[in-house]
C-alpha positions as CSV (number, residue, x, y, z in Angstrom):
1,X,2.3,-25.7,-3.7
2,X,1.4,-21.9,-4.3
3,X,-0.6,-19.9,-2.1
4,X,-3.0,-19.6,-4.9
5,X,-3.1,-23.9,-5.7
6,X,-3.6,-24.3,-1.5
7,X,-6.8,-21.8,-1.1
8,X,-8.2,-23.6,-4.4
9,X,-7.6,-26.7,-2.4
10,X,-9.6,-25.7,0.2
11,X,-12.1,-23.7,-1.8
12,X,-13.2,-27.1,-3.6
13,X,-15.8,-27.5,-5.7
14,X,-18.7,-26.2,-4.3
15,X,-21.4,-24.2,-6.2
16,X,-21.7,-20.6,-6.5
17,X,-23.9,-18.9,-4.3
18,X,-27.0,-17.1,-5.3
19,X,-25.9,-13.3,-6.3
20,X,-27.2,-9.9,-8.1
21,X,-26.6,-9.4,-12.1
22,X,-26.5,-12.0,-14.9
23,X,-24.1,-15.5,-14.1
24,X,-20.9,-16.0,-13.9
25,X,-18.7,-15.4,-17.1
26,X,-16.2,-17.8,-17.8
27,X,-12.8,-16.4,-17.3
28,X,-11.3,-15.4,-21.1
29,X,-8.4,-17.5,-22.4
30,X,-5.8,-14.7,-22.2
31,X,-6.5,-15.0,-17.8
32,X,-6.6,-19.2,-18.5
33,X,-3.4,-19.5,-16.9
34,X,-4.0,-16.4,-14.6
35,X,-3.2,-18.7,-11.5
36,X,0.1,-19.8,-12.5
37,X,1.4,-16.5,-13.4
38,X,0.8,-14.7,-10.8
39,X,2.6,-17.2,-8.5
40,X,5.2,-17.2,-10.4
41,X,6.0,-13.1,-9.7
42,X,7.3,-14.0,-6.8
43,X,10.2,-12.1,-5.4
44,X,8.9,-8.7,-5.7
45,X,7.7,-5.9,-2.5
46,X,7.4,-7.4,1.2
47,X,7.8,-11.0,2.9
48,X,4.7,-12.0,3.1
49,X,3.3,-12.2,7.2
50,X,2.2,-15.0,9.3
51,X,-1.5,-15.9,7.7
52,X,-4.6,-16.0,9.8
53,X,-7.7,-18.1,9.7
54,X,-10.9,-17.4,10.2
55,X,-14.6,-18.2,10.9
56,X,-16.9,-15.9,10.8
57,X,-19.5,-14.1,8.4
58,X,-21.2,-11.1,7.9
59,X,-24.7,-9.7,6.9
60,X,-25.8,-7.0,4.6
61,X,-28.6,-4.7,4.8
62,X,-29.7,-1.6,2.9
63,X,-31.3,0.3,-0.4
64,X,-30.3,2.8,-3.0
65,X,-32.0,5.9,-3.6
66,X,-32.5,8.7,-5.8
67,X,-30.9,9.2,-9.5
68,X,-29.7,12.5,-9.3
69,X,-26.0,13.1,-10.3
70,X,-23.4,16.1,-10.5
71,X,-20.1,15.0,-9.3
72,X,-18.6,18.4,-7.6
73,X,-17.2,18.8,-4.3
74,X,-16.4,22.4,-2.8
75,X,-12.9,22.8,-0.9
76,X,-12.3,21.3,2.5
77,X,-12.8,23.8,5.4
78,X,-12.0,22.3,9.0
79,X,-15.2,21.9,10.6
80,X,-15.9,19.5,14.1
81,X,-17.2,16.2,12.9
82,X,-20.4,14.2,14.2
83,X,-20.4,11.7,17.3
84,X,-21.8,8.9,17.2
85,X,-21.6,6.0,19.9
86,X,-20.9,2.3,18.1
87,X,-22.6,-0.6,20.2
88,X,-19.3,-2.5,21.5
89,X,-21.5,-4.7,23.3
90,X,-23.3,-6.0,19.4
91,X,-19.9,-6.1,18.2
92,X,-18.8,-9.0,20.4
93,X,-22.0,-10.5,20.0
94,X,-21.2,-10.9,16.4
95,X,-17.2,-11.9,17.6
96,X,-15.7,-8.7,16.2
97,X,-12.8,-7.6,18.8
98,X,-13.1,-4.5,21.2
99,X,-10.3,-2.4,22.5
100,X,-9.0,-4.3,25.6
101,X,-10.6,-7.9,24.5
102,X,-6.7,-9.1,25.0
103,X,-4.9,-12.2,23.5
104,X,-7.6,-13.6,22.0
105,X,-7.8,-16.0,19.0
106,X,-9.6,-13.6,16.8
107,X,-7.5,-10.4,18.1
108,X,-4.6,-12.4,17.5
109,X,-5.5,-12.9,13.7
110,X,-6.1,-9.4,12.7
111,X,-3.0,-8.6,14.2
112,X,-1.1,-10.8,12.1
113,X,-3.2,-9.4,9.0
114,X,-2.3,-5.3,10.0
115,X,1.1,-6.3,10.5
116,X,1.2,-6.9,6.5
117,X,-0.7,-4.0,5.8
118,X,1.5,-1.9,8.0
119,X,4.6,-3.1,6.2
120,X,2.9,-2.2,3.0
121,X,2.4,1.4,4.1
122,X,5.8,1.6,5.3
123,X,7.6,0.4,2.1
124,X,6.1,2.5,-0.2
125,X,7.3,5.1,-2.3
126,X,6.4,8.7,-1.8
127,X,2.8,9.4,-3.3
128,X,2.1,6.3,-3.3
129,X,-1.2,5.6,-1.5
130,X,-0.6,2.4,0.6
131,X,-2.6,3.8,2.9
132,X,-5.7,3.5,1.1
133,X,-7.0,-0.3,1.9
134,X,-10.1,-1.6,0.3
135,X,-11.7,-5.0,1.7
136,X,-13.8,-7.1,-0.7
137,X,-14.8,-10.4,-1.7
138,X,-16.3,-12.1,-4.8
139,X,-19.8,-12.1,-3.7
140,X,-21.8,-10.9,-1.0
141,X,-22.2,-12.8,2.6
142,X,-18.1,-14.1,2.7
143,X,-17.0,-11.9,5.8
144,X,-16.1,-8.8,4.2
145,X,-17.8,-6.7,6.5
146,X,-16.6,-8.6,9.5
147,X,-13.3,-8.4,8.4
148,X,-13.5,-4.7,7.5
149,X,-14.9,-3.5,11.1
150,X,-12.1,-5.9,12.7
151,X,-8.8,-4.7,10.8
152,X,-9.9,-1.1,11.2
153,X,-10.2,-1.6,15.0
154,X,-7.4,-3.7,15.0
155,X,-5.1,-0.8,13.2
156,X,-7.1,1.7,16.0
157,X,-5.1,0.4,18.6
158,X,-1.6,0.8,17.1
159,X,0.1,3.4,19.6
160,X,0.6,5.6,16.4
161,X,-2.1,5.2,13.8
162,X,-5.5,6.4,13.6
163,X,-8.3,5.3,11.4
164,X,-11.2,5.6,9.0
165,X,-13.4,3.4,8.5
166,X,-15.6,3.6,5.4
167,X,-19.1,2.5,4.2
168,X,-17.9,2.1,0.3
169,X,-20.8,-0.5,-0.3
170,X,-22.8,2.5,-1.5
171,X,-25.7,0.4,-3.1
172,X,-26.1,-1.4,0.1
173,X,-24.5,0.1,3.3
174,X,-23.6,-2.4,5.2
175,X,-21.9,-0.9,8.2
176,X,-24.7,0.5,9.9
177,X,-26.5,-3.0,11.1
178,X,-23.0,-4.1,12.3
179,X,-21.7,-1.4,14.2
180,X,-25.1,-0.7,16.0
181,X,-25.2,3.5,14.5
182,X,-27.8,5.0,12.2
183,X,-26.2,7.8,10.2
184,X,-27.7,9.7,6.8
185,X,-24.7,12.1,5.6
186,X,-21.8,10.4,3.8
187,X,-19.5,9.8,0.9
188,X,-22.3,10.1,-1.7
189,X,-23.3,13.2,0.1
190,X,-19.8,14.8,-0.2
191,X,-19.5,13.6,-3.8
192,X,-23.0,14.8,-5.2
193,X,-23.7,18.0,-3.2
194,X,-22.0,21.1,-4.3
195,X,-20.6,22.6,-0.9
196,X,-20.7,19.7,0.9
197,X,-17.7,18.8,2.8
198,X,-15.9,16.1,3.8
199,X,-15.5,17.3,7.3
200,X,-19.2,17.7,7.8
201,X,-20.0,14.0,7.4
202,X,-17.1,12.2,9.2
203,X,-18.0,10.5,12.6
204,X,-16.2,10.3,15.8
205,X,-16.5,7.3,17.5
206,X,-16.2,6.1,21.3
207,X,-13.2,3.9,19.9
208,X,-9.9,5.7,20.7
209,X,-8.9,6.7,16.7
210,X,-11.2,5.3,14.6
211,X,-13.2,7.3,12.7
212,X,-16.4,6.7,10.4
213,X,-17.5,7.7,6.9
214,X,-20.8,6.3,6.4
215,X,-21.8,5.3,2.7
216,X,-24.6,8.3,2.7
217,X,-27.6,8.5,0.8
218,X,-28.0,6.2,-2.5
219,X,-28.1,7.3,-5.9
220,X,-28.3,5.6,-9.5
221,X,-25.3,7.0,-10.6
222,X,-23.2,5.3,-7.7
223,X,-20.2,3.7,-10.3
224,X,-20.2,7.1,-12.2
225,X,-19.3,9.7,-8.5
226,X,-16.8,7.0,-7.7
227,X,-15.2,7.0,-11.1
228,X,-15.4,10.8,-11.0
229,X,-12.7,13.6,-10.1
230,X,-14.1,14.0,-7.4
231,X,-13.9,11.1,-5.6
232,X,-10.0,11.0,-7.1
233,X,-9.5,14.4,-5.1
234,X,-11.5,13.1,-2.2
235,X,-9.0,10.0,-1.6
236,X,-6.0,12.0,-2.3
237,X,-7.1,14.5,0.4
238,X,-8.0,10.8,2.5
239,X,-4.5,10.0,1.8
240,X,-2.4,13.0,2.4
241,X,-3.8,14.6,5.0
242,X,-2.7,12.8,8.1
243,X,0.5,10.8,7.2
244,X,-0.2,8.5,10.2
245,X,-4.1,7.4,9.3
246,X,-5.1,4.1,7.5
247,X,-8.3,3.9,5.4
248,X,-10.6,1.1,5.2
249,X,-12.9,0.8,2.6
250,X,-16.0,-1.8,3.3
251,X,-16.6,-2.1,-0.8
252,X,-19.0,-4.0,-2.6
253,X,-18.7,-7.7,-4.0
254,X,-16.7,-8.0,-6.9
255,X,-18.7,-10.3,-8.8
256,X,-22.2,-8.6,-7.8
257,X,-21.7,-4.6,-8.3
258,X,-19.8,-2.8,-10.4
259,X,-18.6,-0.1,-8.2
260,X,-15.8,-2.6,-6.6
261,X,-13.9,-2.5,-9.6
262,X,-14.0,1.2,-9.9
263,X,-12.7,1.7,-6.8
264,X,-10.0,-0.9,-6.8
265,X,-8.6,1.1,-9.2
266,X,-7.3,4.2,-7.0
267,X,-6.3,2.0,-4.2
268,X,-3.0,1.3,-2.6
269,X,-3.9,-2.3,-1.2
270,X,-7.1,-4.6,-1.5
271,X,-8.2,-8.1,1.1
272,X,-9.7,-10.1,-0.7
273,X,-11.9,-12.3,1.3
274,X,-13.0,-15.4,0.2
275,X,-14.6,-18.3,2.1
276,X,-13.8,-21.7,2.4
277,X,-15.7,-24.4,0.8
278,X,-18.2,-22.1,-0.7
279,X,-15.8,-19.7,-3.2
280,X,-15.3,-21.6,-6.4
281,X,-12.2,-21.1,-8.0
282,X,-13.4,-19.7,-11.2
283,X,-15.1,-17.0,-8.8
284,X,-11.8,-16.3,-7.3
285,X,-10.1,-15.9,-10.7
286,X,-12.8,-13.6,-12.2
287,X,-12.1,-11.7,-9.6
288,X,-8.3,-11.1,-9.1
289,X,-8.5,-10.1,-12.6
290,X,-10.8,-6.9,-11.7
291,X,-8.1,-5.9,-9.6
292,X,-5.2,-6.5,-11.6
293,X,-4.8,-2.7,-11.5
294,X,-3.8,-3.0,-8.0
295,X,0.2,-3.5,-7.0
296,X,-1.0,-5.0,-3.5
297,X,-3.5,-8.2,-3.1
298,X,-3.8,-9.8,-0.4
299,X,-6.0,-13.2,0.1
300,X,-8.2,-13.7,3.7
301,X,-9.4,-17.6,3.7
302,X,-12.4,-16.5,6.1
303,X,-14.9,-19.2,7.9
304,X,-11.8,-22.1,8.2
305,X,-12.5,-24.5,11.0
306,X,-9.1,-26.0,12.4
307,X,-5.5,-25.1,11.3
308,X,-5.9,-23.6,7.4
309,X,-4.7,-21.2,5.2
310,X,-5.3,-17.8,6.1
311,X,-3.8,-14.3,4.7
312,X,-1.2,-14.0,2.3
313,X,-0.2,-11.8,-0.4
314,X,-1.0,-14.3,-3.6
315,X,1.7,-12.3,-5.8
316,X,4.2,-14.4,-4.0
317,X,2.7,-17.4,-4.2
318,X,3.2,-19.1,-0.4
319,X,1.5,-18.5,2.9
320,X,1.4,-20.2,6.2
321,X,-1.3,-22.4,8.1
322,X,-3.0,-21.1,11.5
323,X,-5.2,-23.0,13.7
324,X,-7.5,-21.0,15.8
């Protein structure tokens, strides 16, 4: 049975939860046999790593803002970035992992998922940007964020990597309320401001390496600055820069925003999360087909209880089981 067939298995068929925008399409018939296809690629890029389950969620809070728009960015200078101080004591409230937590279940999970991610980066060709990681999830409330936060710390304490971390859910932010930090300045910021700068708005943190770019302040014309070029320069300067960092992009939902798509689009690698016993399979097929653009997909069966399915890459159509 196919990685694909297994996380349908356990997905069942459970309802669609309550979302933004207008229902549910049903899939076209040229994507009716979307499954089966893409199992059947099998054979090309990386062995896929040892899965991971898990079992918890996330929450999202947060507004848009004004509808200006005027997509130009002014050239990078080196400035000193902003501190800010991440609540490590909220984050294992909420069961995301600290630096030092150990051999813990849930530290022992993300490693298996970086170690994918990782070979990724190190397989591909130059200009490639495998570096650029974007987590997401059919609709909102899965574990994206929870999973974001985790990897990126995860990656943080690799002895040679650094990472940023970044608020891509521009519509509604939904880093802020996890990590514990209130921050203004961000991507938007850098995007829509003439002169603004990249370096201006990135955040230190008091985790060793991992860095923060905060979603900044919300406009109407989100989809159109992250379709712009832009935010096309912006990644590639993301990308190139520093040959050892990783960036994590918290996106939106797939199936409840627009801007997901749009951004799937210019990266290297995407986790999809999905959740078990709530994602329906049609939800899981819309949405592999609004990253089709993307060489690297990887499914995250989040909110398992017991031994399940957990992280795979579905273009090769097998994964393994792991109980937590």
């Amino acid at each position: 049975m196919s990685l694909i067939e297994r996380v349908a298995d356990m997905l069942g068929p459970v309802a669609p939860p309550q979302r933004r925008g207008a229902p549910l399409p049903e899939a076209e018939s040229a994507h009716s046999d979307l499954m089966e296809r893409v199992a059947a690629r099998g054979g090309a890029g990386l062995p896929v790593t040892p899965p991971v389950a898990l079992d918890h969620g996330e929450s999202v809070t947060g507004e848009a803002g004004a509808p200006e728009f005027a997509p130009q960015r002014a050239p990078v200078r080196r400035t000193s970035a902003q501190s800010v101080t991440i609540d490590l004591d909220r984050l294992q409230r909420q069961s995301i992992i600290t630096p030092g937590i150990g051999r813990t279940p849930m530290a022992e999970s993300f490693r298996r998922v970086k170690r994918h991610i990782l070979a990724n980066i190190a397989a591909a060709e130059p200009g490639f940007p495998a570096n650029l990681v974007m987590v997401t999830s059919p609709f909102a409330n899965e574990g994206k964020t929870f999973c974001a936060v985790n990897l990126a710390i995860s990656l943080a304490m690799e002895m040679e990597r650094t990472v940023l971390l970044v608020d891509a859910d521009v519509a509604k932010p939904s880093l802020p309320p996890v990590l514990g930090v209130k921050i203004e300045k961000g991507l938007l910021d850098v995007l829509f401001q003439e002169g603004a700068e990249l370096a201006d708005v990135l955040c230190r943190t008091n985790i060793d390496k991992l860095a923060l770019l905060p979603a900044g302040k919300g406009r109407h014309h989100a989809t159109e600055l992250l379709a712009s070029d832009a935010m096309g320069a912006l990644l590639m300067e993301m990308a190139e820069r520093y040959s050892d960092r990783v960036i994590i992009f918290d996106s939106p939902p797939l199936l409840a925003a627009s801007e997901s798509s749009v951004l799937a689009t210019r990266m290297g690698q995407i986790v999809m999360v999905v959740e078990a016993g709530k994602t329906t399979e049609a939800a899981l097929k819309e949405s592999l087909t609004r990253v089709e653009s993307c060489r690297n997909v990887g499914l995250l069966l989040n909110k398992t209880e017991g031994a399940g399915l957990g992280y795979g890459n579905y273009g090769y159509g097998y994964g393994y089981g792991y109980g937590s």
